[in-house]
C-alpha beads as a LAMMPS data file, in Angstrom:
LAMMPS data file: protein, C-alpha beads

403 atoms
402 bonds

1 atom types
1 bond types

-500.0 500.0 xlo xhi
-500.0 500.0 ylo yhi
-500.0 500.0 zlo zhi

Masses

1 110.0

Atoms # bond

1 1 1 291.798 -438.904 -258.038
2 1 1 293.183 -440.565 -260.859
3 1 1 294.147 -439.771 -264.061
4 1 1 291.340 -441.510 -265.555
5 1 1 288.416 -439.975 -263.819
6 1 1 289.936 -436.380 -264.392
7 1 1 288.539 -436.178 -268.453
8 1 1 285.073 -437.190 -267.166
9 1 1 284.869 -434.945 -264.501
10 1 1 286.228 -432.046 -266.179
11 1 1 283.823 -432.596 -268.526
12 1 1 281.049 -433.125 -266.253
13 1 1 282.031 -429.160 -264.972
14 1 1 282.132 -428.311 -268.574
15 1 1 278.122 -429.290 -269.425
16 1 1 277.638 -428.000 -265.500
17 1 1 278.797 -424.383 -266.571
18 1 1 276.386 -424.758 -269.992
19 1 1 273.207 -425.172 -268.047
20 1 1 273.578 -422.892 -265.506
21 1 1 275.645 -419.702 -267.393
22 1 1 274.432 -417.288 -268.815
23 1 1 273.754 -417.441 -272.001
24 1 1 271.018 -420.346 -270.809
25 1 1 269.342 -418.357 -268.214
26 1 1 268.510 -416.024 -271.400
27 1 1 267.599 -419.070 -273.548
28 1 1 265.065 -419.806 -271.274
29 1 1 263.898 -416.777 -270.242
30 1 1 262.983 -416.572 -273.899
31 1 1 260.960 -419.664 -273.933
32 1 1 259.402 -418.787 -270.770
33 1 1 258.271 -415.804 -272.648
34 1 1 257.184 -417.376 -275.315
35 1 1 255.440 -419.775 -273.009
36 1 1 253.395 -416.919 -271.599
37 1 1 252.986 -415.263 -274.752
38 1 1 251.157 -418.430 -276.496
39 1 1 249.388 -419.008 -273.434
40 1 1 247.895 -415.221 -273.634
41 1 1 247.470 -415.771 -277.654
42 1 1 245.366 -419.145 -276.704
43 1 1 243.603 -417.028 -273.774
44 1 1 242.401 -414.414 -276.496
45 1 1 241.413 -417.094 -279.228
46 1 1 237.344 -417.923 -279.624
47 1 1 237.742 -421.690 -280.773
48 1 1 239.524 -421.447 -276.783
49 1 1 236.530 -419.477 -275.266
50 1 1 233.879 -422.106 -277.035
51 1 1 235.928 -425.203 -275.763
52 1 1 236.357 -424.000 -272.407
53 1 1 232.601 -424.285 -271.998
54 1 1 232.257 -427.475 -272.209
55 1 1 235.436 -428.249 -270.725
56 1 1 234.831 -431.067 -268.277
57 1 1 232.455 -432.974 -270.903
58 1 1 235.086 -432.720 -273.189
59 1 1 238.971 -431.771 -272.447
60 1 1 240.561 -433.009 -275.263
61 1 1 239.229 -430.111 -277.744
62 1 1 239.719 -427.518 -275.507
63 1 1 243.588 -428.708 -275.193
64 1 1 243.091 -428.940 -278.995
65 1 1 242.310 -425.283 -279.522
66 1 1 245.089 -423.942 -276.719
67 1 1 247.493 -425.573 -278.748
68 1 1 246.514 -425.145 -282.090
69 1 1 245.586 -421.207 -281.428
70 1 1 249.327 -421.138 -279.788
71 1 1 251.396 -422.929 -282.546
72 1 1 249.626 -421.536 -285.501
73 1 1 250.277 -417.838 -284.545
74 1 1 254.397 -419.082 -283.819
75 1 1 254.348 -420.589 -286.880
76 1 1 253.133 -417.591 -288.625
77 1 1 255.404 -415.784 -286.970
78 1 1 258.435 -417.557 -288.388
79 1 1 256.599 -417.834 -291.843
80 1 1 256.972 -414.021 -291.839
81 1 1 260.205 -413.544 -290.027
82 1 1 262.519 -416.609 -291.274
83 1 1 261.296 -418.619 -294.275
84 1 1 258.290 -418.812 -296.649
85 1 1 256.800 -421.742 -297.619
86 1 1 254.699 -420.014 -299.999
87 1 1 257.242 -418.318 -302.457
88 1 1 259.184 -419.435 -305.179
89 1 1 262.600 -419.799 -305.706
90 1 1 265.878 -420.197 -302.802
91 1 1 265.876 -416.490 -302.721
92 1 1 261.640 -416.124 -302.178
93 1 1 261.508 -418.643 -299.630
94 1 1 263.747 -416.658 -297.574
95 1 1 262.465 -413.616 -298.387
96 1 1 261.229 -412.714 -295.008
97 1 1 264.406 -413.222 -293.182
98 1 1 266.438 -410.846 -295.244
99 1 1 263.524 -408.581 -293.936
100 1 1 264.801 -409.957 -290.463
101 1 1 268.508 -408.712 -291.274
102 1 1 267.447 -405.382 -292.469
103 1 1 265.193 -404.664 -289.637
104 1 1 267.856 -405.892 -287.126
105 1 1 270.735 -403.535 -288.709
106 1 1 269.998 -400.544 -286.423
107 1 1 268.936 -402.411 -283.476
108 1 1 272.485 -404.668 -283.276
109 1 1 274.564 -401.460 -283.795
110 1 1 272.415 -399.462 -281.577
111 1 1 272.521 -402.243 -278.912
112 1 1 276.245 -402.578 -279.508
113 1 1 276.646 -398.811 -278.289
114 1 1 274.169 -399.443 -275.494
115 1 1 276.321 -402.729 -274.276
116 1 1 279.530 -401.320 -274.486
117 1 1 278.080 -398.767 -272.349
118 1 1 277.288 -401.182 -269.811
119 1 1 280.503 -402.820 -269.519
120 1 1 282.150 -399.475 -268.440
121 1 1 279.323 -398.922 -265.253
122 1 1 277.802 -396.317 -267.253
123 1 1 273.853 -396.252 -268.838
124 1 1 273.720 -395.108 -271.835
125 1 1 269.667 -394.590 -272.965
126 1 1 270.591 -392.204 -275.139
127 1 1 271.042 -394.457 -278.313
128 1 1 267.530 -392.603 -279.414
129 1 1 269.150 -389.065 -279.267
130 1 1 272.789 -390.679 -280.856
131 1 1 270.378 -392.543 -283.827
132 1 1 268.787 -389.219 -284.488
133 1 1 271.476 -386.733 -284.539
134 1 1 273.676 -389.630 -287.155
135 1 1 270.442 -389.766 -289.543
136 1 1 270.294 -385.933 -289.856
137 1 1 273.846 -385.572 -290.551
138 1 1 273.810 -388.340 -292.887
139 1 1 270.637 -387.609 -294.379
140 1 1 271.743 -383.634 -294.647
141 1 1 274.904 -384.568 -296.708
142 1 1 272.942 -387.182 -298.907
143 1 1 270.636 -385.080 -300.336
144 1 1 272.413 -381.529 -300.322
145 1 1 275.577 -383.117 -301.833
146 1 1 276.359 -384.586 -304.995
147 1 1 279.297 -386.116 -305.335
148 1 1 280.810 -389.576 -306.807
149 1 1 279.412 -393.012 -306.215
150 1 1 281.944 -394.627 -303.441
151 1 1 283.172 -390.894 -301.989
152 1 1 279.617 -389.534 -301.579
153 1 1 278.507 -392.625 -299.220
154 1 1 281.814 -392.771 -297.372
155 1 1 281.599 -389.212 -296.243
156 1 1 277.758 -390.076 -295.469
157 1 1 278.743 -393.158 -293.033
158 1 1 281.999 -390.803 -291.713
159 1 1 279.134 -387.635 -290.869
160 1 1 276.806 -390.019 -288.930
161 1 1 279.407 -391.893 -287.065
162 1 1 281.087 -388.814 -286.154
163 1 1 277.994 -387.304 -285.044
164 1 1 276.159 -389.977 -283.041
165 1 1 280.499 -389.811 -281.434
166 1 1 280.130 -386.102 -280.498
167 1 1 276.505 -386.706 -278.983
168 1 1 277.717 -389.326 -277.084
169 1 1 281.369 -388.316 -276.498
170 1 1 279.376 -384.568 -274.997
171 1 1 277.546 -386.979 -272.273
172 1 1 280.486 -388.386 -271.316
173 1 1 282.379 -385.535 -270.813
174 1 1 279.944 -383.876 -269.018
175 1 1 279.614 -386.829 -266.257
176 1 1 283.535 -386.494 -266.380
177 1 1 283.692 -382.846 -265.248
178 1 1 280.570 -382.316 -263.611
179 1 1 279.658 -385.351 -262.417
180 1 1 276.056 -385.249 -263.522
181 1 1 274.476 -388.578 -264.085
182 1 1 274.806 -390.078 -267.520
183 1 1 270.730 -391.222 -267.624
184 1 1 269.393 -387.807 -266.931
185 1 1 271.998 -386.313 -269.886
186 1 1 271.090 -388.852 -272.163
187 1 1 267.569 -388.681 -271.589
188 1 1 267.339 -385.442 -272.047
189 1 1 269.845 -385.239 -274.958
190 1 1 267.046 -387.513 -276.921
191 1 1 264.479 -384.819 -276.675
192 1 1 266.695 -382.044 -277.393
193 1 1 267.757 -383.908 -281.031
194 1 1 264.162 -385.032 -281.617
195 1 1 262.658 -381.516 -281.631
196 1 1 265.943 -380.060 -283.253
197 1 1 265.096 -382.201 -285.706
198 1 1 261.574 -381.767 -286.232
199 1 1 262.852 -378.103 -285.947
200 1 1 264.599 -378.337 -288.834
201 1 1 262.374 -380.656 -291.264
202 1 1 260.328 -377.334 -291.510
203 1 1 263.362 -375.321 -292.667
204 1 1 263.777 -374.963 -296.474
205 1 1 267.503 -376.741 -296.400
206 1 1 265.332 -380.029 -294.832
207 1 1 262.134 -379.952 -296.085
208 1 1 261.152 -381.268 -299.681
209 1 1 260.330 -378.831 -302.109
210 1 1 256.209 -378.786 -302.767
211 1 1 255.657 -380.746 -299.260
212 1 1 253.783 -379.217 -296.457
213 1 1 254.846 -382.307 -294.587
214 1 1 258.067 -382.685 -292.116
215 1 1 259.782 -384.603 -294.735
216 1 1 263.498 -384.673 -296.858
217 1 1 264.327 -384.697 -299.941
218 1 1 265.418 -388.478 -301.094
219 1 1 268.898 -389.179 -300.857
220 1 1 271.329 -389.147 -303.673
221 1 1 271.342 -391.975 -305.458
222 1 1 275.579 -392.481 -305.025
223 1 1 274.884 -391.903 -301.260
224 1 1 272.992 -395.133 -300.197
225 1 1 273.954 -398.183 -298.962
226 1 1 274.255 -401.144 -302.462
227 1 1 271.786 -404.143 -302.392
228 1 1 272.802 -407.034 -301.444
229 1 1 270.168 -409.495 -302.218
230 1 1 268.590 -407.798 -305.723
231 1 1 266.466 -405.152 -306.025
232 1 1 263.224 -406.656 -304.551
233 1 1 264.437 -407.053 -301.090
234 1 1 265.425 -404.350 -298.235
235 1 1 268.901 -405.699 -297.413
236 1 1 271.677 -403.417 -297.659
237 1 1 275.567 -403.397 -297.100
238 1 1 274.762 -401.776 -293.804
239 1 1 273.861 -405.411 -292.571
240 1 1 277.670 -406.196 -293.431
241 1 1 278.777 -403.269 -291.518
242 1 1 276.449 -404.311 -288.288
243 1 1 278.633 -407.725 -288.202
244 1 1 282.338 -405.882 -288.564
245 1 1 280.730 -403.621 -285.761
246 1 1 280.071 -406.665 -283.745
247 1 1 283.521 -407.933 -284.454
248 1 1 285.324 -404.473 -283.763
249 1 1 283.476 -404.302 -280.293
250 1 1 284.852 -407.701 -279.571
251 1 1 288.290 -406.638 -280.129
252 1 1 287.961 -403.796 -278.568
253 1 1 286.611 -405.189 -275.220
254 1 1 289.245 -407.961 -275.326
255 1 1 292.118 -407.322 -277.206
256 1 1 293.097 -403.707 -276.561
257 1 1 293.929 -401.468 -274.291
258 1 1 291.288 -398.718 -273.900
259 1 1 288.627 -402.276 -273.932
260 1 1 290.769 -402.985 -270.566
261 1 1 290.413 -399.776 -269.055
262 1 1 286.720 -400.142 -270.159
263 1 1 285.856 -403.017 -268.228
264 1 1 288.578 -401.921 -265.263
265 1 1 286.545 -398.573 -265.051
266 1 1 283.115 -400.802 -265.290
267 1 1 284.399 -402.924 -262.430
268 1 1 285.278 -400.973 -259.921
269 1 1 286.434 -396.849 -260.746
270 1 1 288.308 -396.232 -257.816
271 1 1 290.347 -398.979 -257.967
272 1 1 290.899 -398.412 -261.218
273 1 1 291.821 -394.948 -260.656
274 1 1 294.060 -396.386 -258.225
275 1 1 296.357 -398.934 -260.497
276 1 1 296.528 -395.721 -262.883
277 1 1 293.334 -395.754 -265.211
278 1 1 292.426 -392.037 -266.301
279 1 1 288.359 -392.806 -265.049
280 1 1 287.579 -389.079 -266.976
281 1 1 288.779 -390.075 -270.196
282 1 1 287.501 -393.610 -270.167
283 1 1 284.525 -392.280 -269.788
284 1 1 284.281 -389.845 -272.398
285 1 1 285.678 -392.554 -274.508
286 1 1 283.514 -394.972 -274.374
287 1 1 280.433 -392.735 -274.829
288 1 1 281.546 -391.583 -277.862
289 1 1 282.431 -395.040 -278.838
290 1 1 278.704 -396.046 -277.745
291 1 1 277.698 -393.036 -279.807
292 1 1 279.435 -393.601 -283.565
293 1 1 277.908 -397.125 -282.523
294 1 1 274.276 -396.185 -281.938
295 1 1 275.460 -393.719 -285.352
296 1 1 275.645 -396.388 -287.562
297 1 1 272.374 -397.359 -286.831
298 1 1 271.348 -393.834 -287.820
299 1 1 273.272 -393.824 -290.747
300 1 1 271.301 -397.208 -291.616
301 1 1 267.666 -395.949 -291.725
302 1 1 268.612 -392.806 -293.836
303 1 1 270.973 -394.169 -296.177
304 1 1 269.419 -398.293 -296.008
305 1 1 265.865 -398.265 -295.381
306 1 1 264.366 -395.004 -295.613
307 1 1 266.513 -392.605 -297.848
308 1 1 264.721 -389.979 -296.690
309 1 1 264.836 -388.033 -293.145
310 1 1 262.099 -387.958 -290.978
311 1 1 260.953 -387.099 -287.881
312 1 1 260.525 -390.990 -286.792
313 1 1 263.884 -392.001 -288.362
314 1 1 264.727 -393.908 -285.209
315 1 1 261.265 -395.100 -284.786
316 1 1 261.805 -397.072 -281.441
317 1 1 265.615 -398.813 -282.174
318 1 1 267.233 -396.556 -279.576
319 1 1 265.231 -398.183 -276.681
320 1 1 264.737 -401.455 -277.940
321 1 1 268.607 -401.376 -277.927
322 1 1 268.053 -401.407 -274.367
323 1 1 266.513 -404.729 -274.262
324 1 1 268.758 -406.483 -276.586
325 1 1 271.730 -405.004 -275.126
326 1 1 270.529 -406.512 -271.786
327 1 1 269.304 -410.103 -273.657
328 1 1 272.553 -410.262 -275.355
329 1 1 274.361 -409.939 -271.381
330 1 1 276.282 -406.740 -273.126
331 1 1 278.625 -409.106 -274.781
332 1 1 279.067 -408.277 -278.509
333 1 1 278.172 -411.817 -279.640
334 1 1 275.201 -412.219 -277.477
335 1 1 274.055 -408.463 -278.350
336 1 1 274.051 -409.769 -282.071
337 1 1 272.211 -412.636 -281.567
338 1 1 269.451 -410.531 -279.576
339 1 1 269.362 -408.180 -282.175
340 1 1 268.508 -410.583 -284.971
341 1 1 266.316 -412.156 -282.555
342 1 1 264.013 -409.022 -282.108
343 1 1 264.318 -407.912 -285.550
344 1 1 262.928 -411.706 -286.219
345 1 1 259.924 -410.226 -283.683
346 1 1 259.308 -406.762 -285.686
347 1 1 259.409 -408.824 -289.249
348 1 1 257.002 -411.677 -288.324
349 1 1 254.878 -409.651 -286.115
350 1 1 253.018 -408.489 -289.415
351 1 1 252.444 -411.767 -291.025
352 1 1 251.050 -413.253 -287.526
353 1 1 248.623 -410.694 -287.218
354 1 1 247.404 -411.015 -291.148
355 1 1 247.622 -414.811 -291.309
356 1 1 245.943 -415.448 -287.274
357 1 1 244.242 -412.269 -286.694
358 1 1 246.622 -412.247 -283.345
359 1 1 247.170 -408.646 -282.833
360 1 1 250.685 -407.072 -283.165
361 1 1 250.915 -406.167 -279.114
362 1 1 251.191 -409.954 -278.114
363 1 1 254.994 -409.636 -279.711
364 1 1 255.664 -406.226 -278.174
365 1 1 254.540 -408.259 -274.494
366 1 1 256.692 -411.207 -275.178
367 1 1 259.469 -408.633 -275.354
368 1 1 258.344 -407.158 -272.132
369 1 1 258.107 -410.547 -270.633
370 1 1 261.415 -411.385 -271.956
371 1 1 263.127 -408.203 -269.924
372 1 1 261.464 -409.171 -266.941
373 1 1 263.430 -412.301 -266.859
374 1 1 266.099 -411.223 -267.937
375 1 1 266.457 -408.420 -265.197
376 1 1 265.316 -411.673 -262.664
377 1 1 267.723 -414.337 -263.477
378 1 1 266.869 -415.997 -260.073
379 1 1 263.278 -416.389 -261.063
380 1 1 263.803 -418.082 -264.008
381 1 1 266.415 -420.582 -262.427
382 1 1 263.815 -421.363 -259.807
383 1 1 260.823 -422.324 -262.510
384 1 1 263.597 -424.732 -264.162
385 1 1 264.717 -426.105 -260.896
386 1 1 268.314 -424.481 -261.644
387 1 1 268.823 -423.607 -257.810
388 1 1 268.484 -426.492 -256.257
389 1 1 271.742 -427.591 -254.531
390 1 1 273.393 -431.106 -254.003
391 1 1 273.642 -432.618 -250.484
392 1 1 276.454 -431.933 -249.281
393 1 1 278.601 -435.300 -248.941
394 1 1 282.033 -436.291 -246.454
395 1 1 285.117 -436.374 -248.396
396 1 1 286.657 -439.518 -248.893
397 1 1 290.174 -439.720 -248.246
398 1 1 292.454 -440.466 -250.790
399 1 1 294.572 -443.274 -249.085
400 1 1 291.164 -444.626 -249.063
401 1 1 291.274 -445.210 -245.188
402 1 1 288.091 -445.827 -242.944
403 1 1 286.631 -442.338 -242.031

Bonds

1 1 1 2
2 1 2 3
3 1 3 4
4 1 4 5
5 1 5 6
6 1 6 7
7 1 7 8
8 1 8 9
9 1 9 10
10 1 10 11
11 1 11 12
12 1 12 13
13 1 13 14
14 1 14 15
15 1 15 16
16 1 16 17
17 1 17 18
18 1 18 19
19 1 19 20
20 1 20 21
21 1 21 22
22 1 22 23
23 1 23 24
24 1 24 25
25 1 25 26
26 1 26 27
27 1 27 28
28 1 28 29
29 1 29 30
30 1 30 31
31 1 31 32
32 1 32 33
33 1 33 34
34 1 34 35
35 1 35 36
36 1 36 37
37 1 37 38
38 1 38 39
39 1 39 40
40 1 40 41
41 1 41 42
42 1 42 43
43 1 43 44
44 1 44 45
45 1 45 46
46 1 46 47
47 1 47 48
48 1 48 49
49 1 49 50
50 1 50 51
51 1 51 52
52 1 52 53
53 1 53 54
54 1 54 55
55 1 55 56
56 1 56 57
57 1 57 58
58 1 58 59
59 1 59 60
60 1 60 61
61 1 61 62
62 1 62 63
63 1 63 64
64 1 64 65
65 1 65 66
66 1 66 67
67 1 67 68
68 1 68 69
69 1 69 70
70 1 70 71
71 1 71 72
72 1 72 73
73 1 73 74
74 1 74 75
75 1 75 76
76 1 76 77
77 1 77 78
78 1 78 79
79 1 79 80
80 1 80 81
81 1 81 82
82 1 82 83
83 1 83 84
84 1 84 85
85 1 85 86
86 1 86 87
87 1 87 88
88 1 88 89
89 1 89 90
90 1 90 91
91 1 91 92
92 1 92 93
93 1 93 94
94 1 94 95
95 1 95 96
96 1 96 97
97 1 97 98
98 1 98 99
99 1 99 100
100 1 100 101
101 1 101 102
102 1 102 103
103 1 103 104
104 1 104 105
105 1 105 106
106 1 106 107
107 1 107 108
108 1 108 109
109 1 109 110
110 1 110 111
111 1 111 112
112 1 112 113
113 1 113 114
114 1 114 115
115 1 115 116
116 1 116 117
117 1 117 118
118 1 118 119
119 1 119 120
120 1 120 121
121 1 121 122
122 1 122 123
123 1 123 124
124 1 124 125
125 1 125 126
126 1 126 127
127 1 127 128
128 1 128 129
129 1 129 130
130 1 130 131
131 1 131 132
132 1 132 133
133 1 133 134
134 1 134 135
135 1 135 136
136 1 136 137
137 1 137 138
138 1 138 139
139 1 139 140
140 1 140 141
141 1 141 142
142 1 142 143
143 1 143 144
144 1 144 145
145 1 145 146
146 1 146 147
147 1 147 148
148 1 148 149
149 1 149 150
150 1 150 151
151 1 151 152
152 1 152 153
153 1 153 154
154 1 154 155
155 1 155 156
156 1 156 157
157 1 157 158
158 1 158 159
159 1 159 160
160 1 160 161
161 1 161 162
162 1 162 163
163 1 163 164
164 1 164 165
165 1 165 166
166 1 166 167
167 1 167 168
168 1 168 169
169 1 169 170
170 1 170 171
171 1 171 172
172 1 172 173
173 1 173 174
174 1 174 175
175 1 175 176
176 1 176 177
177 1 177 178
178 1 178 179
179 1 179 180
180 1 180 181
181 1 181 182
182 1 182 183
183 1 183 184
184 1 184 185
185 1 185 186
186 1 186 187
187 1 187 188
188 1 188 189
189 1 189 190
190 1 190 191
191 1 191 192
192 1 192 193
193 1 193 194
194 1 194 195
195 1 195 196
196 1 196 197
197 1 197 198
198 1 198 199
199 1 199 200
200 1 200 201
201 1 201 202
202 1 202 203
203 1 203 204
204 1 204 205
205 1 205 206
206 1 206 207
207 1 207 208
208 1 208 209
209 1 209 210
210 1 210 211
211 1 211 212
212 1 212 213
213 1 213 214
214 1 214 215
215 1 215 216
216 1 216 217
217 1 217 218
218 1 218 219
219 1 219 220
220 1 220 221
221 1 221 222
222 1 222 223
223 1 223 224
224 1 224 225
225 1 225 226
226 1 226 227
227 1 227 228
228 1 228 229
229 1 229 230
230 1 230 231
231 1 231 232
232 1 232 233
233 1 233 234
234 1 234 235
235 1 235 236
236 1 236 237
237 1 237 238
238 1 238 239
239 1 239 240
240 1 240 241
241 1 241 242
242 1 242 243
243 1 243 244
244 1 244 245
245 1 245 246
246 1 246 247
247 1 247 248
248 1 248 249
249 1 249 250
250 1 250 251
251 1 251 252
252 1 252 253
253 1 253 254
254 1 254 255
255 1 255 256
256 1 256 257
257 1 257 258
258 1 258 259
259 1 259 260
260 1 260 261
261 1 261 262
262 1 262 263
263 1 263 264
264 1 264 265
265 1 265 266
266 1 266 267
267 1 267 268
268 1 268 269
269 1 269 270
270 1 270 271
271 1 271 272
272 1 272 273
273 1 273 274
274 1 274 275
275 1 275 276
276 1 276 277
277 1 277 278
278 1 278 279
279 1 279 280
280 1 280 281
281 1 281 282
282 1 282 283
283 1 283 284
284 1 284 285
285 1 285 286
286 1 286 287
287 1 287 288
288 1 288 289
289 1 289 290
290 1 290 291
291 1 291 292
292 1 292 293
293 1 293 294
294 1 294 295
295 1 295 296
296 1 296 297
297 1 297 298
298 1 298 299
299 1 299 300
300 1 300 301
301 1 301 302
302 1 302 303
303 1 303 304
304 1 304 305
305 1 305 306
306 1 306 307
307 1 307 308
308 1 308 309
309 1 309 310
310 1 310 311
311 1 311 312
312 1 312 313
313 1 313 314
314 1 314 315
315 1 315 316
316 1 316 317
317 1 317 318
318 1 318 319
319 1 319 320
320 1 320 321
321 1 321 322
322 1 322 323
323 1 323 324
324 1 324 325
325 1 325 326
326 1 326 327
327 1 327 328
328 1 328 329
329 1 329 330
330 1 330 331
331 1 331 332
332 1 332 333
333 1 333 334
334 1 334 335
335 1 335 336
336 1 336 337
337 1 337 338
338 1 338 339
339 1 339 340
340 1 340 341
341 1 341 342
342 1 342 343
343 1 343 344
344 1 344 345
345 1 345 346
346 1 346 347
347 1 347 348
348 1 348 349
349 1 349 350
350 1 350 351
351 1 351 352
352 1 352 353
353 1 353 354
354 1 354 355
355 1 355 356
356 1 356 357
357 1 357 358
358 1 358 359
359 1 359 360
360 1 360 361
361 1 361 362
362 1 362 363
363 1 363 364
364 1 364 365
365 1 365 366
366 1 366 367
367 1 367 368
368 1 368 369
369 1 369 370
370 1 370 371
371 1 371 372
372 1 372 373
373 1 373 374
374 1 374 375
375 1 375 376
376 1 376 377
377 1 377 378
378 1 378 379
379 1 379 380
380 1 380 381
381 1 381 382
382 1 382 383
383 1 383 384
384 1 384 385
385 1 385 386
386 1 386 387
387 1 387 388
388 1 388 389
389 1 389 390
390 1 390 391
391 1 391 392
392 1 392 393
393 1 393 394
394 1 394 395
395 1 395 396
396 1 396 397
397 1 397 398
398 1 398 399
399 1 399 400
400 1 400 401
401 1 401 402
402 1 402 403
């Protein structure tokens, strides 16, 4: 080969490794899911029904309607999830997608927890139980205390780490000396903190003064997260703690030690037990890592979005982490990415349904469709045509002889 053909062809390896990694096999098993989804959307849409009966007279209007009934719900979807058209001003227009980073807070951090998880062989589904136990401890010292401005939220953040840490840190040390499985503890560890909680909402330390209802008192004003975008949006500094998350899971995974043992211990624990990896510790380590993680996320609904403790303060972020943990490949970048996708989902979801009448569901089954692929790689190389192989051809000799 000669020194001219080797740029070329180590390029041609290069775009080779683009289309067929990865991170494109989750590209497209998003569109495919979108693909589906639209096609359901246009299934469920009466200008469709009325075209399709007269759909051999005239095609072209029922293709009109599929794609019009398709496209116009998308497009309302990214009206209410990425930009406005509508408002005024740089900041108005963009309105909705700072409701996009504020919804996706929780869900990246949570996720983060979830793939870290992951790349140690462990499964950690109890980012629910982590989110909830962080809130309450978070919530608990924002409204009982009342102390200065920048102390008063630090020791808010430092209570919900450290306590979505401790509820993950107790799974992993219980798989470490017991050997019980970490999805039955973790699974069972979310119902155990959702009835504590809901427990102690009807105590007088939790519950509001005058309310009959499981509700807090609001936070202290010095003990939530600042603005970041003026008063009239949702997006908080916990959004800028979500991305040094991202970046301290990185670093962790790749740059340090424990991140080595991590992934050593995710690979394969008896060898790594073997070359002189403690397997216990690791994993009590990294489930209290994946806890302060999913912790944050707590920490953001109580002290971001809410300021107030609730029963449903993780809503459905600690499962959803799930899915963008597994979207994102359980690589902090990719996790990120995932996360702002599906808190582009949750944002836009609303203004589909008010602007197309398309109900809310059709995004919640685009993110089931969207885990199906995702969990089926092969299936979604074989609708591209990703699988198909060269023929094999002889090797040509390099003196360039007959063969």
């Amino acid at each position: 080969m000669s020194k001219q053909e080797q740029p070329r062809l180590d390029g041609q390896e290069i775009v080779k490794k683009i289309f067929t990694g990865n991170a494109m096999v989750s590209f497209l098993a998003v569109f495919l899911a979108l693909v589906l989804g639209g096609l359901l959307i246009a299934a469920t849409d009466k200008d469709v029904a009325t075209t399709a009966g007269y759909l051999f007279a005239r095609p072209t209007d029922f293709l009109s309607a599929l794609w019009k009934a398709a496209t116009n719900s998308y497009v309302a979807l990214f009206q209410g999830a990425v930009y406005s058209p509508e408002a005024t001003g740089p900041l108005g227009h963009f309105g909705p997608f700072m409701e996009t980073l504020t919804i996706a807070t929780p869900l990246i951090t949570a996720a983060l927890g979830v793939a870290l998880a992951f790349r140690a062989g462990l499964f950690n589904i109890g980012a629910q139980g982590q989110i909830i136990v962080s809130g309450t401890l978070a919530a608990y010292l924002g409204f009982a205390w009342h102390l200065p401005p920048f102390l008063h939220l630090l020791l808010v953040i430092i209570a919900g780490v450290l306590g979505g840490a401790v509820w993950g840190g107790l799974v992993g040390y219980l798989k470490a000396r017991t050997g019980a499985h970490e999805v039955i503890l973790t699974i069972m560890f979310n119902y155990v903190a959702l009835y504590f909680l809901r427990y102690l909402l009807t105590t007088p330390e939790f519950q509001r003064p005058g309310e009959t209802n499981p509700i807090s008192p609001a936070l202290d004003p010095n003990a939530v997260y600042p603005l970041i975008a003026g008063d009239q949006y949702r997006l908080h500094a916990g959004f800028l703690l979500a991305i040094a998350a991202t970046v301290f899971v990185w670093w962790l995974l790749n740059r340090s030690t424990w991140g080595f043992e991590f992934r050593a211990v995710g690979a394969n624990p008896k060898a790594a037990q073997t070359a002189g990896v403690n397997v216990s510790r690791a994993t009590v380590l990294v489930m209290a890592f994946a806890g302060a993680l999913s912790g944050l996320g707590g920490v953001a609904q109580v002290a971001g979005t809410e300021k107030v403790l609730t029963d449903g303060v993780a809503a459905s972020y600690g499962f959803d982490a799930i899915t963008v943990a597994l979207l994102g490949r359980s690589t902090p970048w990719g996790t990120f990415a995932a996360g702002l996708l599906f808190g582009a989902f949750r944002a836009g979801a609303v203004q589909m349904q008010i602007q197309t009448g398309t109900p809310i569901d059709i995004v919640l089954i685009v993110q089931s469709l969207i885990v199906l692929f995702i969990a089926a790689p092969p299936l979604v190389k074989a609708v591209f045509g990703m699988n198909r192989k060269k023929k094999a051809t002889k090797a040509v000799p390099l003196t360039g002889g007959a063969v």
